[in-house]
C-alpha positions, 0 to 999 in steps of 0.5 A: 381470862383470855379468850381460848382459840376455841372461844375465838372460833366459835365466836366468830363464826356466831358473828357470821351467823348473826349476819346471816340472822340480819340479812334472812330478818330483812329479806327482798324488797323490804327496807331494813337496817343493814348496815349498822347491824353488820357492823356490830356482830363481832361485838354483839357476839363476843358480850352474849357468848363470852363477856356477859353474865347472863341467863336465856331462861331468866331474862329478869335474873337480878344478877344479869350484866345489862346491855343497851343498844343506844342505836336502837335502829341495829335491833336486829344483830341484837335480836339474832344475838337473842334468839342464837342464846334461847332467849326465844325461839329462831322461829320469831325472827322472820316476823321482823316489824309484823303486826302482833310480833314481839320484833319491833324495829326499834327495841321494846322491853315490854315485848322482847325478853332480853331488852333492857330499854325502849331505845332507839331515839338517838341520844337516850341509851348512854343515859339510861345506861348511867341509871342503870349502873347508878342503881346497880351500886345502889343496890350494891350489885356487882353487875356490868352495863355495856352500851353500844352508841353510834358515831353519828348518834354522838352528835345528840347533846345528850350523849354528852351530858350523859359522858360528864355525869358517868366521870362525875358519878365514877361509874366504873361498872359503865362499859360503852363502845362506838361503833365507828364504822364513819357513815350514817344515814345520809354519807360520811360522818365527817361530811354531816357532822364531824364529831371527831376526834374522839379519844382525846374527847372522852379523855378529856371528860375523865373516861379511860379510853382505847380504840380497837378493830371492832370487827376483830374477836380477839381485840374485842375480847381483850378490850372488854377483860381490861375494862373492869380492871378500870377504877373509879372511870368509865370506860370508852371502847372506840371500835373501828368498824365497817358499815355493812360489813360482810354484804359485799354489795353493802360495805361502806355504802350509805344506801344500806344504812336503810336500804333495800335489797333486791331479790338479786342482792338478797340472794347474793348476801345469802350465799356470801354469808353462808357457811 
């Protein structure tokens, strides 16, 4: 079903609140992973609060779509995702990385309701992703399984080993979408480890394949709607993205892939993404 002019609002205006959740979550003087998660929050947005099946008071539902956020390290825009659903209190969301919480810097599926796996050791989601659709047929469920991979995490050769057996296996219930926002940790993709080009890689593997802006609802919406009338393919979802999007200070900055915010930048992020 398209995306209703209301959806589109309404879900925009979640990615803008899941911002300001990351840039609240990592606070002054602390370093914290800002970028990768800005980059995501239009995505993250449209799967929780259009394309998923999902529910906040079942984390366990058998039913559930799943999603997998191979670049583990952007845990927050997935844990602001989480706490705006229900799936725990808000309240949670400032104990980020403290002693005892159930907010770690990567995702742990032993503490937080609504994560699927442990990730965040580069190269591993695409693979635990193909699992769990493998065993979603198995089990002859008709549930979906997203997976958000970066693109400077593709150049783990796992990541390619996971891409053959998801065209081999014809894993159609198999969403995953690049954030391709061209810079990780230490600079530009292209000046580390130029992986590209990508459509014609994953093409070439036997996944369908379509690029968007990742930072556009509509697009996003429409993307995710076209890849289930895909057969016998996974499909691959290249999002073009802006590292730190919606951080004036931040945008297409590696500093910010880890970085810290003064008390000064903090503010300033703060009122950037305020309503």
């Amino acid at each position: 079903m398209p995306l209703s002019d209301e959806q589109l609002e309404r879900i925009t205006r979640m990615a803008r609140t899941i911002r300001y959740d990351i840039v609240s979550m990592i606070g002054a003087g602390k370093p914290g992973h800002l970028g990768g998660s800005c980059s995501i929050a239009e995505i993250v947005a449209t799967l929780y609060f259009y394309k998923m099946r999902h529910k906040p008071d079942k984390p366990k539902w058998p039913d559930r779509d799943r999603f997998l956020l191979s670049k583990g390290h952007a845990a927050l825009a997935q844990y602001a995702a989480l706490a705006e659903c229900g799936y725990f209190p808000k309240e949670h969301l400032q104990t980020l990385k403290q002693l005892g919480t159930i907010l770690q810097g990567h995702p742990d599926m032993l503490r937080t309701p609504g994560i699927e796996a442990n990730t965040g050791s580069l190269g591993q989601g695409l693979s635990i992703a193909c699992g769990i659709a493998l065993a979603g047929r198995l089990d002859k469920k008709d549930y979906r399984v997203y997976c958000i991979l970066g693109d400077g995490e593709i150049a783990e050769g796992q990541i390619w080993q996971a891409t053959m057996a998801a065209a081999y296996y014809k894993l159609d219930n198999l969403v995953a979408i690049l954030d391709k926002n061209k810079i990780q940790a230490t600079g530009p993709i292209v000046e580390r480890f130029d992986t590209n080009p990508l459509p014609e890689k994953w093409k070439a593997f036997g996944w369908s394949v379509s690029e968007i802006d990742g930072h556009d609802v509509k697009q996003i919406a429409q993307a995710l709607d076209e890849a289930e009338k895909v057969k016998d393919k996974p499909v691959m979802i290249i999002a073009h993205t802006i590292k730190g999007k919606g951080v004036p200070f931040a945008e297409d900055k590696a500093a910010f892939h880890h970085g810290i915010m003064t008390r000064e930048q903090h503010e300033q992020a703060m009122r950037a993404l305020s309503d």
